[in-house]
Structures are given as structure tokens and as C-alpha cells.
N, C-alpha and C positions, 0 to 999 in steps of 0.2 A: 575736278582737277584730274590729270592726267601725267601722269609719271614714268616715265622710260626706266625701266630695270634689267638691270644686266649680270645675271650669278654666274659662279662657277660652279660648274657642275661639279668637276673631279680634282677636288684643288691637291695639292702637294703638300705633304706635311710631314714635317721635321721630331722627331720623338728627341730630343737631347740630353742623355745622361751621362754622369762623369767616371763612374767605377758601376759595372756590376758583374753577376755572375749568375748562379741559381736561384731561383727564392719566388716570394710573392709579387714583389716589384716587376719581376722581369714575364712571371705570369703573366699577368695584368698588360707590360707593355705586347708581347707577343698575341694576348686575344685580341686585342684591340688592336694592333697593324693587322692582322691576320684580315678581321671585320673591316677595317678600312679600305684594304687593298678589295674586298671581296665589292665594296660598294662602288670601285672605280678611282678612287684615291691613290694616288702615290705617295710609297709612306717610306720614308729613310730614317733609319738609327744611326744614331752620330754618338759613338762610343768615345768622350776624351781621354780616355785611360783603357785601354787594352790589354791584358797579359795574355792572352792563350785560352783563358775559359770562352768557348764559345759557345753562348746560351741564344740567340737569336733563333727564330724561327726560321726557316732555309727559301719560304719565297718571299718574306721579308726584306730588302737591302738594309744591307749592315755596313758600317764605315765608322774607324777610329781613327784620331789623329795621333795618338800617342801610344809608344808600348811599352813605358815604364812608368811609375807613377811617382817616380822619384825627381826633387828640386821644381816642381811645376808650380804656378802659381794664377791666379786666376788673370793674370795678361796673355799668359800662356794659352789661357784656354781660348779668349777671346779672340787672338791671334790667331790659333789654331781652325775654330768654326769660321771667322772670317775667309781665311785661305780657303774652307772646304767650300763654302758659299761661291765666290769667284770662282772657283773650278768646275762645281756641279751643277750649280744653279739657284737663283732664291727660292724657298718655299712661299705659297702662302699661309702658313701656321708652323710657327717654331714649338713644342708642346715642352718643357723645358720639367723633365721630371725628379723626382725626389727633392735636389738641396733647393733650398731657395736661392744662393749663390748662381744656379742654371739661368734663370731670368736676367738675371745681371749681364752674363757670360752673352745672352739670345741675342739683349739690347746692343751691349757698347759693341758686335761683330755690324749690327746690323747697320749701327754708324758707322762703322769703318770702310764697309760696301758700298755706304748710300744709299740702298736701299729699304725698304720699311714693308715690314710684313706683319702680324698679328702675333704675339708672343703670348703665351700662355702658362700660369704654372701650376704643376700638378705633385701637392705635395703628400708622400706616403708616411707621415709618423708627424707628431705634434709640434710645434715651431719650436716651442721651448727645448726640445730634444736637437733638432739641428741646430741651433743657436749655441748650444753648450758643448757640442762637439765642432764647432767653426765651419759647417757646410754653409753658414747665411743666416740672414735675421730678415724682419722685417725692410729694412731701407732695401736691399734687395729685391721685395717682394713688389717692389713702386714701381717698376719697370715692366711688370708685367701688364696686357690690358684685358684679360681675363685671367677666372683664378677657377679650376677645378677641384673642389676639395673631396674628398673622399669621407669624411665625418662631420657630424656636427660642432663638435670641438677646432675640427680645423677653419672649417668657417668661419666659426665666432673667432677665433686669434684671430685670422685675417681682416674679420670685418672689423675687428677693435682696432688693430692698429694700422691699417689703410682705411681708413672712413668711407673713399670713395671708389671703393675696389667693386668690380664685378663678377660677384664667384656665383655659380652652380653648382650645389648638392652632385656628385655623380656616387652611385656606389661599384666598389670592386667587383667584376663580374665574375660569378660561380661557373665553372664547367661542368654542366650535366651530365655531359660523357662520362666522366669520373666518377660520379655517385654511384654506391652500394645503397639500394634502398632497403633501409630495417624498418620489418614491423611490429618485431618485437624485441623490445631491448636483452641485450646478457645481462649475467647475473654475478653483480659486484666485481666488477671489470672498467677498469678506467681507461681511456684513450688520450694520448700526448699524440701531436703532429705538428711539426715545424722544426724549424732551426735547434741544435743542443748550442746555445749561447747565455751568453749571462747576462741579458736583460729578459730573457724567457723565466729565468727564475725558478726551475722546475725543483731546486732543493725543497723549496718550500710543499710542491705536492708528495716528495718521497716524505719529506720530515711528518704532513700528515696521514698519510698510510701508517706509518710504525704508529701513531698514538693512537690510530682509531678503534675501537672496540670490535670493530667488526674486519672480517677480514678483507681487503681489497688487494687486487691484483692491478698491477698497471701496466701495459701497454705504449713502448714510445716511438715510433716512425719518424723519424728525421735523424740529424747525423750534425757533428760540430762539434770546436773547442772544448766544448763541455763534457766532451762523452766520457772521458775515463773517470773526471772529478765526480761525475751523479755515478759512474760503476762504484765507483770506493766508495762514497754516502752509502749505496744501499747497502752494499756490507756493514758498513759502521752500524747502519738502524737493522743490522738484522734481518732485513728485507728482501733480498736479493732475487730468492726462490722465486718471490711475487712480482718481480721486474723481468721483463723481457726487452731488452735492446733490435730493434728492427735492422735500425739504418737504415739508409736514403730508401725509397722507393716510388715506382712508377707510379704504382698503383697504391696509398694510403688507407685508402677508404673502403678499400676491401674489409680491413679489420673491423670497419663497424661492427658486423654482425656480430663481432662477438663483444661487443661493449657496453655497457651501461649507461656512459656519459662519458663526455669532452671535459680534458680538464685544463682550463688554463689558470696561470700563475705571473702573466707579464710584470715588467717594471713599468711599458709603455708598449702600446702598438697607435699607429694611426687608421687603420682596417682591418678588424681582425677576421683574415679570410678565415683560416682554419673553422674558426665557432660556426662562419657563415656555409664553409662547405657543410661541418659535420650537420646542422639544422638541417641542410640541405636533403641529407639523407633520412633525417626522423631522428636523430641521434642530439637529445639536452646536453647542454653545455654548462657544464659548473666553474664559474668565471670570477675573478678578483675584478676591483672599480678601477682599476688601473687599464686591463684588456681591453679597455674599450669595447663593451658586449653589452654595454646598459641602452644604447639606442636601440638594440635590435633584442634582446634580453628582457623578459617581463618576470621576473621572479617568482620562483611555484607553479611557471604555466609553462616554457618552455625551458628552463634551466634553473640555477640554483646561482645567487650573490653571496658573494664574502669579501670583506674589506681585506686592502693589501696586506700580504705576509702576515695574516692571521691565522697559523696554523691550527689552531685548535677549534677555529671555528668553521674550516676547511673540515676535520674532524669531526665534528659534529654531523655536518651536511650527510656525508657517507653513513655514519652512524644513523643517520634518520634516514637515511632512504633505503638502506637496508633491512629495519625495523619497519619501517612502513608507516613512521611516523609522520612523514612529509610527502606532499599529494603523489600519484602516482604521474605521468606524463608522458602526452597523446602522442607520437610518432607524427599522426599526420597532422598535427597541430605544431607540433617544429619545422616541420615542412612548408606549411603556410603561413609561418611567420619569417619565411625566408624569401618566399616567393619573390620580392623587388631585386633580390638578387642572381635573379636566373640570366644566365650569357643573353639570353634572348632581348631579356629586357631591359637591362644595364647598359648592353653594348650600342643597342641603337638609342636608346636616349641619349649616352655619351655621343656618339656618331652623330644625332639630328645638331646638340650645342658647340659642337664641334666647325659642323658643314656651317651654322648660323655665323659664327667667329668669324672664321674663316673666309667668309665673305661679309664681313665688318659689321653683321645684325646682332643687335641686343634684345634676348628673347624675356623684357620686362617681366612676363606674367611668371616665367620660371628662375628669377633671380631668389639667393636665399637672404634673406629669414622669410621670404615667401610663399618659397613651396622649396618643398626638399624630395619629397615622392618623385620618383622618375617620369619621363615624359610616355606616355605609355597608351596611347591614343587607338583605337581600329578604326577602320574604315569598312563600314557596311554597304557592302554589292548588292544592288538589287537587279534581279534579272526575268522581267517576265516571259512565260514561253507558252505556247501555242503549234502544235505539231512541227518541229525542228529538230525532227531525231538528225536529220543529215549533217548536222552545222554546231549542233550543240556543247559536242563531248570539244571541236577546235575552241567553243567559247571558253565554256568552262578551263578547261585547261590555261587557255591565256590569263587566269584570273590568279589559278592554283599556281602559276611558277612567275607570279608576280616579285620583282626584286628587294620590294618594302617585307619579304616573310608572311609567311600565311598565318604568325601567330597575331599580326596585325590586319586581318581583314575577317570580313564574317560575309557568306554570299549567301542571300536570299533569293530561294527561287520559286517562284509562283507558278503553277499550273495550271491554264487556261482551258481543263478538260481537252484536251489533246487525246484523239484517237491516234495516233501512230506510237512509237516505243519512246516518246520526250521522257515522259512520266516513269517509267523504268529506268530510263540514262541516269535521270535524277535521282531516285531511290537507293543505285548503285555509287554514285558519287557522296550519296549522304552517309551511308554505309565508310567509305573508306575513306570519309575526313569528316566524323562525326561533331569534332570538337569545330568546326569552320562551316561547314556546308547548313543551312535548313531550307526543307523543301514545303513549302503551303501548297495544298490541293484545293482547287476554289469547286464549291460543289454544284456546279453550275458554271456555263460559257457567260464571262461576265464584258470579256474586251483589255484591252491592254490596260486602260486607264484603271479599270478596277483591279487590275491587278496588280498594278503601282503600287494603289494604293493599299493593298492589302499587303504589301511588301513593305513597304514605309512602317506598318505598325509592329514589323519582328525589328526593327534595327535599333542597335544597341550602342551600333558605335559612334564617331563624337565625327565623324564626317561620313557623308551619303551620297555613292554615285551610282549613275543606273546604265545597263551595257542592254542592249537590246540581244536576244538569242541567237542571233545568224549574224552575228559580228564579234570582234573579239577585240583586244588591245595588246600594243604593244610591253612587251616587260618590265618595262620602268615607268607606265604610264604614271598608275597611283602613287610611287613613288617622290615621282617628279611634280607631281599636282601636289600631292602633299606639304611636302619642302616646303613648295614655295606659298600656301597656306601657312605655314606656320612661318617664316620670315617675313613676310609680308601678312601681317592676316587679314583675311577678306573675307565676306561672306559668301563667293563663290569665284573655284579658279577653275577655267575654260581650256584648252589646248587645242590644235588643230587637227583633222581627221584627215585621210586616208582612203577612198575607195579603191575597191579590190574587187577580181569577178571570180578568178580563179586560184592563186597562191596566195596567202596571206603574205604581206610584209613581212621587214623585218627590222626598220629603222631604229637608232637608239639615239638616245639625246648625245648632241657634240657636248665638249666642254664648256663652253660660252653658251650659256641661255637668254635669250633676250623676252621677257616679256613687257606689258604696258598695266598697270594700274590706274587703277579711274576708282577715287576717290566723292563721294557724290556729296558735295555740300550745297546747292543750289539747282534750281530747275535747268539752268546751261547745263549742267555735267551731268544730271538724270535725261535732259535730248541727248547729247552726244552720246553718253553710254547706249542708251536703245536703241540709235539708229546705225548704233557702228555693230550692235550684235543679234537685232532683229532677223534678219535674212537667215541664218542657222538655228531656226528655233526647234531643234531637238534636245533633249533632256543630257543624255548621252556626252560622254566628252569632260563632263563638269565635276567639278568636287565640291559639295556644299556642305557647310555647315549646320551641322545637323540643327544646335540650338538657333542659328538664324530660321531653319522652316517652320521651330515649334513656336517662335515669338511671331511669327505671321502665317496663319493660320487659311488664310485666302491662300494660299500658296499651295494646291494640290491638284489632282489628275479630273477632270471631267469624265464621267462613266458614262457609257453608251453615246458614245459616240469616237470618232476616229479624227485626229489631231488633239487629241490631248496634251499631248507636249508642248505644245505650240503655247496654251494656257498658262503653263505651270511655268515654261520660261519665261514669257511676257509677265507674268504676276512677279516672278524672281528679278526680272530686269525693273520693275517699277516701285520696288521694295528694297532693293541691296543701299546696304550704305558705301558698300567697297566691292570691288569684282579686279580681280586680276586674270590675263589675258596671255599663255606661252607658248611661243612662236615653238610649238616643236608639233608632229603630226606623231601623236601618239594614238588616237583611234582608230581602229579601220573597220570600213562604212563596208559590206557586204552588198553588190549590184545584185541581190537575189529575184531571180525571173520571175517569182510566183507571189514577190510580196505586195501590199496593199497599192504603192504606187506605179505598179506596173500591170494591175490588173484591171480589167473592163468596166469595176464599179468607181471606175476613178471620178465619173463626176459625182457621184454623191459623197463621198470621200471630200470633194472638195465644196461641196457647198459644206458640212462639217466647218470646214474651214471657217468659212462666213459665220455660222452660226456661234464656233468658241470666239470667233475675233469679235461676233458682237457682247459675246457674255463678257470679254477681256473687258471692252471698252466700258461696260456697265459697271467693274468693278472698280478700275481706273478711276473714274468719277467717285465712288463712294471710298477711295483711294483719296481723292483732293487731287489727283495728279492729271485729270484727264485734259483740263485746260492746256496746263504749260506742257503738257506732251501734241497739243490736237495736230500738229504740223506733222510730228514724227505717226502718229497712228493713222492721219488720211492719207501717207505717203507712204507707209510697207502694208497695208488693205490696199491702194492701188496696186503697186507690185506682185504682193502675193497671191491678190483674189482677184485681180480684173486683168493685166498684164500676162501674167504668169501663167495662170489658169483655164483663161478664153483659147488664148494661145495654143497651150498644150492639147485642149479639146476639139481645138477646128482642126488639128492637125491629124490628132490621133481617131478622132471617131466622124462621124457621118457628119452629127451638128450638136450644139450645144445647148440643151433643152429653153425656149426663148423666157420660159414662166423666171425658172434661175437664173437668165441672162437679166430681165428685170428688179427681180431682188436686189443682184449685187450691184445693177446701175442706180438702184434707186438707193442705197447704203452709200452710195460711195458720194453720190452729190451729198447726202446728209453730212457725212465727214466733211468734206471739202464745203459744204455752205454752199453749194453753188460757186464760189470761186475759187479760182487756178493761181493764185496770188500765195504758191507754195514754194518756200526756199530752196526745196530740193528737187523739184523741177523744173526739166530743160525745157526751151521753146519748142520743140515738137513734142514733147509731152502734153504742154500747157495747149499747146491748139488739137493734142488727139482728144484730151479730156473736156475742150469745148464743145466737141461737136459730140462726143458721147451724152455730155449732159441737155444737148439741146435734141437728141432724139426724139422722137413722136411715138 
């Protein structure tokens, strides 16, 4: 079966919030437009309530409908986004953030326009908490057709009371930029950072300070309503001397270093960035059940639990970690228990369920309660090389400023005993992208194919493409192949190449992608598949899934000899259960003057040819497939070894040695049976391959 697909590549998308100003919320929206717009996205805030605080990021577009937030009512709002919609334009993803109310507001606008876009909602604090303050409830929440929830807690409300709601685990992304890294903790020093308000609850960590036996100092960075009520507390408890009031700042996480631990004290958070940044830095978090820090919180290993407004056992904690009674706790083990929340990896996971929505795919395998982990995939380069100091550093490069992020790709590169400076270029690139780059040095001139294959066995990551050395790819190639691997999954997606002799390209995908999916449930769809992608049988180009190579194990590079690719993609074409096909030229093919098909051993190169297309066919058979393929194999063996090949040799050399002109006549009647009763050729094919096979 064969299926026509058509994505967006750079869809438009609507962030819709009704009040905000500084905070984690507006964090979180500003990484995330920042990351969207950087992927080609156009991403617009639609502020319904305005006064003057302007928090938006500055290449962001920003828009409010309203600048007072007095007598509004949610017809008002709907009203209001409608009108923006007719004037600016529809998006294809409305993200409708914080109230649940926003969903509502995405929907009844988006009847009012007639048009229909993907709404989405992305709620930051527990439902029960917006439902008691009147931002929305659940019936709100029905209107949405994806749901991004930020905790496990938000999930489950959601999933309990929309049954058939479709959310995604995302978590709030950490800026690394901001991290102060500590490796070793202060001493009896406590860190606050966030809002001074009154569901942060911080009376309750002054109130355990004054009780603790030991003495602590607290530390608080943030600024709010609450600031002069916790100044007077700590004079009341006596404490003052050991309070230190910061207010707002750029930079928070500077004080780590001089801290002992994170203390939170919530009534309620739905993401507790703060605990997330401070782990971020190596710095434990001592956290009430309420902070929500038990999903990410392992007690005694990375921070310390107490039940709500339990001062004295808040008290205790300090008392024991002071005394030395309660474990000590690893820096770089809060570090990596943070790690899913690094910008890096948050942000495109977020961005891949996003780009999926948005163009109306539901990505089943990462729905929750089924996986909640981020989507966090690399793509492993393989690149075999062979004296290409000329060409190699433009490859590599095209790999390194790839738009998927280099913390998603791993490049392997094989040396084929290369006397020129390959092996050096290599050594040098390993060197200054140690954590991406590895280089094998094969000890001994083995051929491309072994080198493949000795590439194939460093890759780690969960898809595997191979870029030959004097060729390079466009910057969204893996990007673009990826995508569309994970909205579509298939076990290999293909794109179109490119040759070049002198400047490399520079093409980038348009907004409308069109590719073709081929589906193989029956022998019809395994001929069509191979005879519509047999004629490009280079490796190059494709994104394969890694576990589709290791469950078929036929599927590898022939050594010593030259068309090995030719092998590996015929075996892949006689094996995929699914292949997807996108029309965009993301490869580019290098006409290099000195490479194999341009040099003078090009006939034995081609008999090669004949020799892996007979091993193909031998496998084919022990395959089961060689039968219902024989039409599509005796028709690209003619093409490629007898058409093609004779062709190129009468033209290019003296003559075509007559012993190998026999082989492949006598192969080819074998294919063909002696007859030209072939569906794919034409009457002068069918009377040239007559009088070939009745030769003498």
C-alpha cells in the first residue's frame, strides 16, 4: 500500500495566555517560543490581559487583546482571540497555557472563524488548584485535542477525568546557562528561590530554623507580597541575623556555592523548576509532599522529604545533616538525577510532540501512562574514509552544524589506512567534539564494506545513516528524515540527492513536505516498493532504524569487494515492513574525478556488480521473496548489469572483456528463463534481449 503524505514543516503556533508577568510560567513559555522559532516555527503570544509588565522575549512576537483586566469575562476573551485570528491569521496549533479556561477560550474563537486548528493544553499547577481559584475545570479541559502536562499528578487528573484525552509527559526545561556548578556543598546554609508569596509557605522553613538545634543560615532570592511578613517572622523567631533577603535577581544560582541544600515548603507547585534547576547544579533539595519533588526526589540519595507544614520534622532533617547523622549526598548524583531536564532535552522532545500535533499525528508509543521519559533518540553517522583529506573536514562539518543539535547525533568514522592527513583531520575532530565524534582505525586496508561494517558495531543510537567522505548533507537533512521517522514510523526514510562538482549546495526543506509511504503487506507492495527504489541503490541518503537492522541480520555490507551498498539496500528493500520516501534533496552526491566510478578499473567494479547481485538473489530465495520479486530482479540486473554497464564500457574503454560479457549474458537469460514475457519491458527491449539471448 502506498500512501501520499503531506507535513508541515514550519507550522505556526499560537502560545495563548490570559494574565502574566515574571515567573516560571513565562520562563518555560519564552525557552520554548525562543526553541520553536529557532526550528523555523512561527510562534505568537497572545497575551488576553496586558498591563505594562512586559516579560516576552524580544524575537518572540507578542500580542494582547486587552490592557485592563477589569469586568472581562471569558466571551470577552473568545471575542477577543477570534478578532486576533481574522486579522493575523490561523495558526496550526493554538498551545493554550496555564487555566484550563484557555482551551475553552482556543475552541469556541476557533468556531467563531470557522476555522479549525489543533488546540492544545499546557497546564502549569494541579487542576484542583485552578478549579478553586475559577481559571477552569475539567469540562474545559474537553475541548482540547492534546494535553501537555508537566507532572505526573497533572496527567493522572487529566486522564481521570477526560478518559479519552491525549496527553504527553513533557517536562519544564532547565537553562544550563544559569547553572553555578557545585562540587562541594556549604556548610549549614539553606537556599530559597522563587516567588515571596503565600502558597510558597516559607514561614514554615523560618519557623524550622529557630527550632533546630543546630544552627542554620538561610539564603532567599526571589522578591513578593510576602517579603516584609517573613522580615517581621524572623525577628519574632530571633533569626534575623541568619536571614538574608536577596530580592529578584538575574542570576539566583550563583549562591549555590555557598549552600547546603534547596529548601522548599509549597502549599502546591505543578513543576517545581526551582528543586529542578538547583539538582541541576549538584545542590539537594529538602522538599515538603506537597512541592511536588517526589517524582524527581529519591530520599537520602538526592534530597531530603517531610510531610506538609511539619516543622519540626523539617528540624530534624537539618539537625541530622548537620550531625552527620543522615547520608552524606553526591553533587554529581543530583546532577544526574536531573539530567531529563536539561533545555537540551526537554525542549526538542517538547518541539518533536508539538511538530507531531500540529500536523494532526498521534505519537501512540509516547502517550502517558506509557512512557513519560522524554523522547530523546540520537542518530548515529557513519562515515567511512579512505585518503579524503580534500573533502572531508566540508563533510564532517555538514554533520556538526546539523539542525537536529549535535547532542542528538553520534558520528562514526572508520579509517581505511589512509596515507594522506584523513586520519589526522579525524583525530583533530575527535579531539574537539569528544562527547560526539569516534574515530576506528581498521588495522589493515579492508574496503568500504568492512568498513561499514565495522562502523555499524560503535552505533549506539536508535537510528543509523551513512554519508560517504567526499559528500556532505544539507542542514536539516537528519532532522527532516527524522521527523518524519517518528510521525510516520518506518523502518527506513529515503530523501532525494543532489550532485555537485564544485560549491556545495545550499537547499533547505519549503514548508509543505510531500513524501509517499509504502506500507508492505503483500508481494504487490514489496514489487512496487523495489522496483520504484532499486535504481538508487546507495546506502547514503536513508535513515534506518537501527532495531529493524539488528532483527534482520542478512542485512550488512559484503567485504572485498566494491558495490557493497548496492547488497545492503536490496536486502533492506526485501525486508522493510514500511519505507517512507521525501521529496526534498537533502544529499549532496560529490562528482569526484578520482572516485571508483570514474576510474579505469571500472570494469571489474562492475562485474562486482554481478557478483553481489548474484549473492542478493541467493538470499532473496532463502528470504522466500525471490519468486514473487523474479520480474522486478530480472528487470533492474538487466538495467543495471547489461544496459547500463556494456553501455558505459563500449563507450568509455577499447572493449568490454568478451569472458564477462558472457557471464552476465548467461545470468541474465537465467533470470529472465529464456523469456522476455517481462511487465516492465518495452517492445524494443523485449526484441534487444531476443537476439542477446539467442547469441552464439
Amino acid at each position: 500500500m502506498k500512501l501520499n503524505i503531506n507535513m508541515i514543516y514550519n507550522p505556526t503556533i499560537d502560545i495563548l495566555i490570559a494574565v502574566a508577568s515574571h515567573g516560571g510560567v513565562e520562563e518555560c513559555i519564552n525557552m520554548l517560543g525562543r526553541f520553536l522559532k529557532g526550528k523555523g516555527c512561527r510562534v505568537r503570544v497572545i497575551q488576553l490581559v496586558y498591563e505594562g509588565d512586559y516579560w516576552t522575549d524580544s524575537s518572540i512576537e507578542f500580542n494582547y487583546i486587552y490592557s485592563t483586566r477589569e469586568n472581562h469575562c471569558a466571551q470577552d476573551f473568545i471575542d477577543g482571540y477570534a478578532d486576533f485570528l481574522q486579522r493575523e491569521g490561523i495558526p496550526n496549533m493554538t498551545i493554550a497555557a496555564a487555566w484550563p479556561m484557555m482551551t475553552y477560550v482556543a475552541y469556541r474563537a476557533s468556531v467563531k472563524v470557522k476555522k479549525d486548528f489543533i488546540i492544545a493544553s499546557w497546564l502549569h499547577a494541579p487542576l484542583n488548584m485552578y478549579k478553586s481559584a475559577g481559571y477552569g475545570n475539567e469540562d474545559h479541559l474537553k475541548y482540547a485535542d492534546v494535553h501537555f502536562a508537566i507532572s505526573n499528578e497533572i496527567a493522572s487528573a487529566i486522564s481521570q477525568e477526560v478518559p479519552s484525552a491525549v496527553i504527553y509527559r513533557v517536562n519544564n526545561p532547565v537553562n544550563m546557562s544559569k547553572i553555578h556548578r557545585v562540587n562541594k556543598l556549604g556548610e549549614k546554609t539553606l537556599l530559597f528561590v522563587g516567588r515571596l508569596s503565600a502558597e510558597k509557605n516559607i514561614g514554615i522553613i523560618l519557623s524550622a530554623i529557630a527550632i533546630a538545634k543546630s544552627s542554620w543560615k538561610l539564603i532567599i532570592v526571589g522578591d513578593g507580597d510576602e517579603k516584609n511578613a517573613l522580615q517581621k517572622l524572623a525577628e519574632e523567631l530571633m533569626i534575623s541575623d541568619r536571614v538574608t533577603f536577596i530580592g529578584w535577581s538575574k542570576d539566583p544560582w550563583k549562591y549555590a556555592q555557598e549552600a547546603s541544600a534547596l529548601v522548599l515548603s509549597s502549599l502546591y507547585e505543578g513543576s517545581p523548576l526551582a528543586a529542578i534547576e538547583a539538582l541541576s547544579c549538584g545542590l539537594p533539595v529538602i522538599a515538603n509532599e506537597s512541592s511536588k519533588v517526589n517524582e524527581i526526589i529519591i530520599h537520602e540519595k538526592n534530597g531530603y522529604m517531610y510531610p506538609d507544614n511539619n516543622i519540626k520534622e523539617l528540624a530534624e532533617i537539618l539537625d541530622g545533616i548537620a550531625d552527620g547523622a543522615l547520608p552524606t549526598i553526591s553533587p554529581d548524583y543530583c546532577r544526574e538525577s536531573a539530567r531529563n531536564y536539561n533545555s537540551d532535552i526537554t525542549l526538542y522532545d517538547f518541539y518533536v510532540k508539538i511538530y507531531a500535533s500540529s500536523n494532526g499525528r498521534k505519537l501512540f508509543q509516547n502517550f502517558y501512562p506509557k512512557k513519560v521519559q522524554p523522547i530523546n533518540d540520537k542518530i548515529s553517522v557513519v562515515i567511512p574514509c579512505k585518503n579524503v583529506d580534500k573533502y572531508l573536514k566540508r563533510c564532517l562539518d555538514s554533520v556538526i552544524k546539523q539542525t537536529i543539535g549535535l547532542e542528538h547525533i553520534e558520528i562514526i568514522t572508520v579509517d581505511d589506512c589512509s596515507t594522506d592527513d584523513t586520519l589526522k583531520i579525524l583525530l583533530d575532530y575527535e579531539k574537539n567534539y569528544p562527547e560526539n565524534i569516534c574515530v576506528v582505525q581498521l588495522s589493515e586496508t579492508q574496503g568500504p564494506g568492512a568498513a561499514r561494517n565495522a562502523g555499524l558495531e560503535y552505533c549506539r543510537g536508535e537510528y543509523i545513516t551513512f554519508i560517504d567522505s567526499d559528500d556532505c548533507i544539507s542542514e536539516d537533512m537528519l532532522e527532516l528524515l527524522y521527523l518524519s521517522a517518528v510521525l510516520y514510523p518506518t523502518d527506513v526514510v529515503d530523501c532525494e540527492f543532489e550532485m555537485f562538482s564544485d560549491n556545495m549546495p545550499s537547499s533547505k526543506a519549503s514548508n509543505d513536505v510531500h513524501s509517499a509511504a509504502y506500507v508492505i503487506e503483500n508481494s504487490d507492495d514489496r514489487q512496487k516498493l523495489f522496483i520504484e527504489h532499486a535504481f538508487i541503490s546507495s546506502v547514503w541518503g536513508r535513515l534506518y532504524r537501527k532495531d529493524f537492522l539488528q532483527k534482520n541480520p542478512m542485512i550488512h555490507f559484503p567485504e572485498a569487494t566494491t558495490m557493497e551498498d548496492m547488497y545492503f539496500c536490496y536486502c533492506a528493500l526485501g525486508t522493510a515492513c514500511s519505507w517512507q520516501s521525501i521529496q526534498f534533496k537533502g544529499y549532496y552526491y560529490f562528482k569526484n574525478p578520482s572516485g571508483i566510478m570514474r576510474s579505469k578499473n571500472t570494469a571489474n567494479y562492475y562485474m562486482d556488480v554481478h557478483r553481489v547481485f548474484k549473492k542478493l538473489v541467493d538470499t532473496f530465495e532463502v528470504l522466500r521473496i525471490k519468486e514473487s520479486c523474479k520480474e522486478e530482479l530480472a528487470y533492474v540486473y538487466y538495467k543495471k548489469n547489461f544496459t547500463q554497464i556494456v553501455e558505459y564500457m563500449m563507450i568509455n574503454f577499447d572493449s568490454f572483456p568478451k569472458e564477462n560479457y558472457e557471464i552476465i549474458r548467461e545470468y541474465l537469460k537465467t533470470l529472465f528463463s529464456g523469456d522476455v514475457n517481462n511487465k516492465y519491458l518495452d517492445e524494443s527491449e523485449k526484441r534487444m534481449l531476443l537476439n542477446v539471448f539467442d547469441e552464439k
